[in-house]
N, CA, C and O of each residue as an XYZ file, in Angstrom:
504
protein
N      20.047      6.567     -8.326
C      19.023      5.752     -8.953
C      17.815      5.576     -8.035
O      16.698      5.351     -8.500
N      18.014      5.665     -6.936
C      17.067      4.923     -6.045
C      16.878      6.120     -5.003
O      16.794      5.781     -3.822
N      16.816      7.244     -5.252
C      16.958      8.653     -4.053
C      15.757      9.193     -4.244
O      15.621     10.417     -4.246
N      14.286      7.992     -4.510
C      13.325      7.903     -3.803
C      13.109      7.591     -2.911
O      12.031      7.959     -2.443
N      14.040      6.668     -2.061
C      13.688      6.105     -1.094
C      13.787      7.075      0.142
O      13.111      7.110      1.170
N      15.030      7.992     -0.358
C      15.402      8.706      0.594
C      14.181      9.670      1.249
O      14.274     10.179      2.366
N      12.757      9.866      0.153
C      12.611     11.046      0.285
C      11.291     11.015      1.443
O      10.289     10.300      1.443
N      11.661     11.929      2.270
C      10.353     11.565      3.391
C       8.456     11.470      2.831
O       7.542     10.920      3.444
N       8.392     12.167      1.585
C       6.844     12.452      1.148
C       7.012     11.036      0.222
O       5.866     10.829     -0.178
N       7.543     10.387     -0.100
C       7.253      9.160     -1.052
C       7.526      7.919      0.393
O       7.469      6.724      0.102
N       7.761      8.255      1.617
C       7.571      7.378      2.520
C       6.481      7.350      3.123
O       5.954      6.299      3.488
N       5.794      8.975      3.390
C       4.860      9.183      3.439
C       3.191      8.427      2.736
O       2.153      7.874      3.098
N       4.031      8.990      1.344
C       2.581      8.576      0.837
C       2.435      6.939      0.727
O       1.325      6.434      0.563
N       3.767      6.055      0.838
C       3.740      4.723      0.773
C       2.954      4.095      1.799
O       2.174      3.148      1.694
N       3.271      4.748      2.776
C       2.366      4.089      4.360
C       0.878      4.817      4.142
O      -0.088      4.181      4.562
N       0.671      5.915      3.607
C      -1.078      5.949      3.050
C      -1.414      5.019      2.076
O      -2.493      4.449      2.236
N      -0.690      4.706      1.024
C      -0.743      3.473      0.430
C      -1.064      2.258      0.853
O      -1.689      1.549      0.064
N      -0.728      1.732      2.163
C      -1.263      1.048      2.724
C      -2.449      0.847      4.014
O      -3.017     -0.153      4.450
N      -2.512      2.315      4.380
C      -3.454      2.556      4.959
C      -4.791      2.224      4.077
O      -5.578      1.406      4.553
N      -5.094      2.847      2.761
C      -5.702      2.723      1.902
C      -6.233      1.329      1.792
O      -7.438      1.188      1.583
N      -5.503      0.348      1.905
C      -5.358     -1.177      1.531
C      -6.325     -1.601      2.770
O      -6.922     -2.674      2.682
N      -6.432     -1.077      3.510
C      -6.362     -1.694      4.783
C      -8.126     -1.309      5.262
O      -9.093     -2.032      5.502
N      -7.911      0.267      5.241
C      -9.691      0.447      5.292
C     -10.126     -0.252      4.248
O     -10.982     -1.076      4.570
N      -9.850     -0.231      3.082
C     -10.717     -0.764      1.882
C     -10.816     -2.255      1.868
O     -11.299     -2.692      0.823
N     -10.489     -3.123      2.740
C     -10.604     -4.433      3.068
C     -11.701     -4.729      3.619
O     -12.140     -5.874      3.512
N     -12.476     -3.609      4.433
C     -13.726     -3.810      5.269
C     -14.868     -3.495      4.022
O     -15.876     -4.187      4.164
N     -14.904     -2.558      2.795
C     -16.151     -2.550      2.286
C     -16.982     -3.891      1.642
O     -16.672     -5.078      1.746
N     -18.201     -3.257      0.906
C     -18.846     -4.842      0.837
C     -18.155     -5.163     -0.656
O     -17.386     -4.576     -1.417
N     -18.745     -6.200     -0.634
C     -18.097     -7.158     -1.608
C     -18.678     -6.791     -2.996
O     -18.319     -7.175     -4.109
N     -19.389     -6.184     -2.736
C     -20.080     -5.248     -4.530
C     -19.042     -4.508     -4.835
O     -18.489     -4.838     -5.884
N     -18.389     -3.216     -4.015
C     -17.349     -2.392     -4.377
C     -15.885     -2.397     -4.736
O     -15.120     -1.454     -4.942
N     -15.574     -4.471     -4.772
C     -14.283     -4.881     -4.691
C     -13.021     -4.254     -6.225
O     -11.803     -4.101     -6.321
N     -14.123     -4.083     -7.081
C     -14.098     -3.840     -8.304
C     -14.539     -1.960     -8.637
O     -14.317     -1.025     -9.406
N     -15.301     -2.362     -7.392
C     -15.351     -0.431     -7.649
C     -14.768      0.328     -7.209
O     -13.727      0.768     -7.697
N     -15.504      0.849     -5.704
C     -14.543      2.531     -5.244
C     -13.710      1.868     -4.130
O     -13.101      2.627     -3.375
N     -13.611      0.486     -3.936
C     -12.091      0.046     -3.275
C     -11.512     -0.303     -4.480
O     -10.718     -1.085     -3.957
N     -11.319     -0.357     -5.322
C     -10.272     -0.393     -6.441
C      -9.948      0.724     -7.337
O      -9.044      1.028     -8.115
N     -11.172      1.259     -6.865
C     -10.589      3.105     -7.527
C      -9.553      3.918     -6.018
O      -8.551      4.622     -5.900
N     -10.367      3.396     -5.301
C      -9.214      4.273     -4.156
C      -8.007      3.364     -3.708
O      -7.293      3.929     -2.881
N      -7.543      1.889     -4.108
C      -6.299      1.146     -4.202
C      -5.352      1.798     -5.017
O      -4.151      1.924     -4.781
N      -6.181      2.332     -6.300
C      -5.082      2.608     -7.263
C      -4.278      3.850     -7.186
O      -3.088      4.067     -7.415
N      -5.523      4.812     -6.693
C      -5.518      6.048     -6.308
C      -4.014      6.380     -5.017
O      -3.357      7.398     -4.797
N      -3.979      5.433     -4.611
C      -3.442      5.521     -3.293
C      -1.917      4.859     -3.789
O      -0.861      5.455     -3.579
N      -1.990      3.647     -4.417
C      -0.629      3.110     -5.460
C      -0.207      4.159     -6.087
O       1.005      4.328     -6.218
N      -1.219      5.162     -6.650
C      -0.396      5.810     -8.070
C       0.252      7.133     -6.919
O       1.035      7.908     -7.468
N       0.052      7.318     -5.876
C       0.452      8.554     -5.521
C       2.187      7.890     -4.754
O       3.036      8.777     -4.676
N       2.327      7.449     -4.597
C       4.267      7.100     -4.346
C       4.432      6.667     -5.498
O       5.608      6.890     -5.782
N       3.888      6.137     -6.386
C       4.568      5.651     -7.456
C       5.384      6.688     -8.346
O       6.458      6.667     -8.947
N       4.198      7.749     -8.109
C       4.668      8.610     -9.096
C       5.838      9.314     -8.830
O       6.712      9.242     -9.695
N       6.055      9.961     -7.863
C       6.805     10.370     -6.660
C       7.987      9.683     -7.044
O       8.968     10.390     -7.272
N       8.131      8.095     -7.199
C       9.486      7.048     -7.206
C       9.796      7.814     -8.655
O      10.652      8.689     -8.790
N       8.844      7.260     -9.812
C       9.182      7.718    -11.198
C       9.801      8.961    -11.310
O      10.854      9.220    -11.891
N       8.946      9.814    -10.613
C       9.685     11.256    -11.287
C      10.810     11.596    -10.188
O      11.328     12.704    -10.326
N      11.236     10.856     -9.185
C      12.787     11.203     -8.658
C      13.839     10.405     -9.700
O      14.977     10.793     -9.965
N      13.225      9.269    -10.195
C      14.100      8.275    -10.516
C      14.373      8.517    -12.404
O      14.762      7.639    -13.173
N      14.024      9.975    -12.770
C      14.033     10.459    -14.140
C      14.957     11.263    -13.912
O      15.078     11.765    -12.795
N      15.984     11.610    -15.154
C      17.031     12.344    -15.213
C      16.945     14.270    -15.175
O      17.772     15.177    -15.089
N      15.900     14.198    -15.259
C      15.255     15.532    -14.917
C      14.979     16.150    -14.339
O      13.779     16.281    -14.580
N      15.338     17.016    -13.291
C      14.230     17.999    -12.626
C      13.010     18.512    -13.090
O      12.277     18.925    -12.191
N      12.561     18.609    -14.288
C      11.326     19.304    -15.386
C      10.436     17.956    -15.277
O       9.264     17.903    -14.904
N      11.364     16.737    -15.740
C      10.091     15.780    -15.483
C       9.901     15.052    -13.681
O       8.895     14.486    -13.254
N      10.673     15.206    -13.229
C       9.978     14.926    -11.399
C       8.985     15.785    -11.404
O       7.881     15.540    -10.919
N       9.352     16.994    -12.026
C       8.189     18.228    -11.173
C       6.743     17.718    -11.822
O       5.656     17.857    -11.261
N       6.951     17.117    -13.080
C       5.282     16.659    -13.912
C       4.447     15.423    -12.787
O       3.276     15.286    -12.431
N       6.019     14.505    -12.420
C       5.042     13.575    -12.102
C       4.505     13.493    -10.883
O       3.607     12.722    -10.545
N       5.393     14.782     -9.805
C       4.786     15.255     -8.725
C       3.440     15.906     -8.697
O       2.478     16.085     -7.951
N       3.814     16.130     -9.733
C       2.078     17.237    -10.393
C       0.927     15.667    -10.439
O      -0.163     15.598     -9.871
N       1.374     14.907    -11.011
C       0.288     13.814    -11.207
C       0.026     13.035     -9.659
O      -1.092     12.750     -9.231
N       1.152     12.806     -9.037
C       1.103     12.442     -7.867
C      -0.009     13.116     -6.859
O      -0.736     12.445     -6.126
N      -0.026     14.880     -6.961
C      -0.752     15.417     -6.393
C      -2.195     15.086     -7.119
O      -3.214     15.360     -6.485
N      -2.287     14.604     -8.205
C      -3.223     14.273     -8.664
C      -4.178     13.159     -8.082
O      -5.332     13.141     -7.654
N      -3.440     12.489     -8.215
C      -4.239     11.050     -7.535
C      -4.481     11.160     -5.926
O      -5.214     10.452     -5.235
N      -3.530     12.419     -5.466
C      -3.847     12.340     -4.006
C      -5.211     12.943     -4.028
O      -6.011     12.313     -3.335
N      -5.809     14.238     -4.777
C      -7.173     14.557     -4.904
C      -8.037     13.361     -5.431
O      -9.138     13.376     -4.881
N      -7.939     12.676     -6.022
C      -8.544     11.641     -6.640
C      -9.079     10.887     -5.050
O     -10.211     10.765     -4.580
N      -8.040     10.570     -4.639
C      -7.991      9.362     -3.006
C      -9.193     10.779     -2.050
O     -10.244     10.253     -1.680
N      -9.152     11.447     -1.893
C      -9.744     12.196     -1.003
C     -10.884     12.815     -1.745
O     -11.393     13.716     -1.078
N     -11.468     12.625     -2.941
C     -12.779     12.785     -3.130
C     -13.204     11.451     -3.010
O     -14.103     11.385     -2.172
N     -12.832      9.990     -3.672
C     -12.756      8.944     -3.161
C     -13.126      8.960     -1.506
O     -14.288      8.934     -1.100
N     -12.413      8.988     -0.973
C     -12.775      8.732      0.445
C     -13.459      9.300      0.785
O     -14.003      8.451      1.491
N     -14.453     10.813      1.049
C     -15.243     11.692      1.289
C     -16.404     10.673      0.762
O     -17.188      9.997      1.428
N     -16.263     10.780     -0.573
C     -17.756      9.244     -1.045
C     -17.607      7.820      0.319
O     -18.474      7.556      1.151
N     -16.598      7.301      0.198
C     -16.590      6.118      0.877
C     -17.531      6.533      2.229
O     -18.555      6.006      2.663
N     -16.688      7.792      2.751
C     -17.319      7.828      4.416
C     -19.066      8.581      3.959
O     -20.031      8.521      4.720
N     -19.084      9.129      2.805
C     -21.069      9.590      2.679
C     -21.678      8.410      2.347
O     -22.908      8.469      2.358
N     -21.045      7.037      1.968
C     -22.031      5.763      1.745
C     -21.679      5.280      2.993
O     -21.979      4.108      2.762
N     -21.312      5.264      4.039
C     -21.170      4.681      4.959
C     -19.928      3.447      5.073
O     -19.794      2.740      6.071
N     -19.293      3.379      4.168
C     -18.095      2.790      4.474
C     -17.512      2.427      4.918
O     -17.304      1.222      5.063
N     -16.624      3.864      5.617
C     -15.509      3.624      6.154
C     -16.393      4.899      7.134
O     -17.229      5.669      6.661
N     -15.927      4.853      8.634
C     -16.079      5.754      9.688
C     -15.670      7.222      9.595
O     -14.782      7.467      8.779
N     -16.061      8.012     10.142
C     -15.185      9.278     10.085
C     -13.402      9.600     10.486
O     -12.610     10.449     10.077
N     -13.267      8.299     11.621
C     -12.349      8.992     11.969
C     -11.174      8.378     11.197
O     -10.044      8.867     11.200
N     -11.542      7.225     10.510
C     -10.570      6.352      9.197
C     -10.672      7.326      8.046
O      -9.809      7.619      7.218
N     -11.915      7.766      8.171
C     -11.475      8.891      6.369
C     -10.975     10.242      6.798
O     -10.424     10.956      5.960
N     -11.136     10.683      8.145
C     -10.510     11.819      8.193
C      -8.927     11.830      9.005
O      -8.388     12.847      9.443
N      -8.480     10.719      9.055
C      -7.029     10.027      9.017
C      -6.771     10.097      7.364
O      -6.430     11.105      6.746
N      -6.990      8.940      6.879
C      -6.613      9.272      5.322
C      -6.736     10.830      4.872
O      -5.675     11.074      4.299
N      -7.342     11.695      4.872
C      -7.907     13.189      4.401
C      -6.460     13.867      5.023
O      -5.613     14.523      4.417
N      -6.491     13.567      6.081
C      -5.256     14.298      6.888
C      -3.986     13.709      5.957
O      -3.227     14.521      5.428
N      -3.813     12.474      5.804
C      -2.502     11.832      5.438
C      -2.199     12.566      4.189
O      -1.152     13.107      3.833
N      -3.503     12.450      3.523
C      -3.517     13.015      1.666
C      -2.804     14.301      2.015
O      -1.592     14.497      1.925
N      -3.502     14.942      2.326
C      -3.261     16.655      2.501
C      -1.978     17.071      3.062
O      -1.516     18.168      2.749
N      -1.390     16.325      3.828
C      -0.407     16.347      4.609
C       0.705     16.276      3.392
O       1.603     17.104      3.242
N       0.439     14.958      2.425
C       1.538     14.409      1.271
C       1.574     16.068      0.100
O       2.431     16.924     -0.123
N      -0.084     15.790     -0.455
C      -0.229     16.998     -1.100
C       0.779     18.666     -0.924
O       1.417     19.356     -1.720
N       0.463     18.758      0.545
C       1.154     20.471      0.808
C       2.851     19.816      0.322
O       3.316     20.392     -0.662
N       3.822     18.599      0.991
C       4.892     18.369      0.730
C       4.995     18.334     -0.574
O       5.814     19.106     -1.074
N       4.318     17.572     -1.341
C       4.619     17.532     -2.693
C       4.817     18.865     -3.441
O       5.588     19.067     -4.379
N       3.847     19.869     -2.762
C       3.658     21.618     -3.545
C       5.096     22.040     -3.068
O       5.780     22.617     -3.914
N       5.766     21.783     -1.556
C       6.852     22.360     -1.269
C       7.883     21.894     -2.435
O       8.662     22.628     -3.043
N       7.711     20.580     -2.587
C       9.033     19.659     -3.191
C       8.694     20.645     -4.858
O       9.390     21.567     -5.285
N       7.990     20.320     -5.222
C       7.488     21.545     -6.795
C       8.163     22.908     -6.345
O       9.230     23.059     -6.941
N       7.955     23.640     -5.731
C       8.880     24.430     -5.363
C      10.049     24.867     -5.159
O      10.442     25.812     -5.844
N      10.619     24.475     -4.490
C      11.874     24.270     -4.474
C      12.797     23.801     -5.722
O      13.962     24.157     -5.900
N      11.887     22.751     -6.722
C      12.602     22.371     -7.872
C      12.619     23.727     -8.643
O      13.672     24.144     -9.126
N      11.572     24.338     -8.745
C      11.480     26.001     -9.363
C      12.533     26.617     -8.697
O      13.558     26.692     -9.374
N      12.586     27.028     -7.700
C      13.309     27.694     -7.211
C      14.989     27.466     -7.673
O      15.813     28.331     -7.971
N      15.153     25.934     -7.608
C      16.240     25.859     -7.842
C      16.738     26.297     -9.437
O      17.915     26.569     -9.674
N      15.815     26.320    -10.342
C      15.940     26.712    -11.671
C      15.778     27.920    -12.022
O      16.119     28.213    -13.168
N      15.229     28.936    -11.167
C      15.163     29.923    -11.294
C      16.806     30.448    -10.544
O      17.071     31.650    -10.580
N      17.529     29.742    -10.083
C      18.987     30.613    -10.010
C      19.856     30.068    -10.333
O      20.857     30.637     -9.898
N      20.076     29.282    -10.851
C      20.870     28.492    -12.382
C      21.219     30.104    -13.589
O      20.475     30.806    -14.273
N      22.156     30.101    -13.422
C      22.617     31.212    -14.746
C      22.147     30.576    -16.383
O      22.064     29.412    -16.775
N      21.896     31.899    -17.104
C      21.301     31.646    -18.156
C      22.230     31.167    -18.921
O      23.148     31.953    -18.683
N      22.827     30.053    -20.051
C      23.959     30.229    -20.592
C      23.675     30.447    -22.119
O      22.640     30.001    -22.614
N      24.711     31.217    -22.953
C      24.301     31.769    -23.760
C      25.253     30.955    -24.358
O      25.434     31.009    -25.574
C-alpha cells in the first residue's frame, strides 16, 4: 500500500518539494498568488504523483502518473528559469532546484522503463 515510501525518486522529489517552499518564501508579496504558487504546486504535484501511481494496482497506471509527474517537474524548471530571469531567486538556488528537477526527471524515465521492460517479458497468454 504504502511502497511509495520506499522509493528513492518520490524521496527525492519530496525534499525538492520543499526546497521549492523554501526559495519561494523570499519572493515579493505580489507573486504569493502567482509564480510562487504556480511553482508550490508544481513542486507538490511532482511526489504526489509518484505516491498515486505506486499506490494504484497497476503497473500501466504508475507508468501514466510518472509521465505526469515528469510533467510538473518541466513545469517547476521553466517556472524557476522565469523566477531566476525576474530576479527572484539567485542563480545558484535555481540552478540547485534545475539540478534536483532533472536529477528526479532522468529517475522517473529510468523507473518508466523498467516498468516496460518488465512487460515486455511477461509471456503472452492466450
Amino acid at each position: 500500500m504504502n511502497r511509495f515510501k520506499n522509493l528513492i525518486v518520490w524521496q527525492q522529489a519530496l525534499d525538492l518539494s520543499v526546497d521549492v517552499y523554501r526559495v519561494t518564501e523570499k519572493f515579493p508579496k505580489k507573486e504569493v498568488y502567482g509564480l510562487a504558487s504556480q511553482m508550490q504546486r508544481a513542486g507538490v504535484s511532482v511526489p504526489s504523483n509518484i505516491a498515486e501511481g505506486a499506490a494504484r494496482n497497476h503497473d500501466g497506471e504508475f507508468f501514466y502518473f510518472l509521465g505526469i509527474a515528469c510533467g510538473s517537474a518541466a513545469e517547476l524548471a521553466t517556472q524557476t528559469i522565469i523566477a531566476e530571469r525576474l530576479g527572484y531567486i539567485e542563480k545558484i538556488e535555481a540552478d540547485k532546484i534545475l539540478g534536483e528537477t532533472e536529477h528526479i526527471m532522468n529517475r522517473v524515465f529510468k523507473l518508466q522503463q523498467q516498468l516496460e521492460t518488465k512487460h515486455k517479458k511477461r509471456p503472452v497468454r492466450s
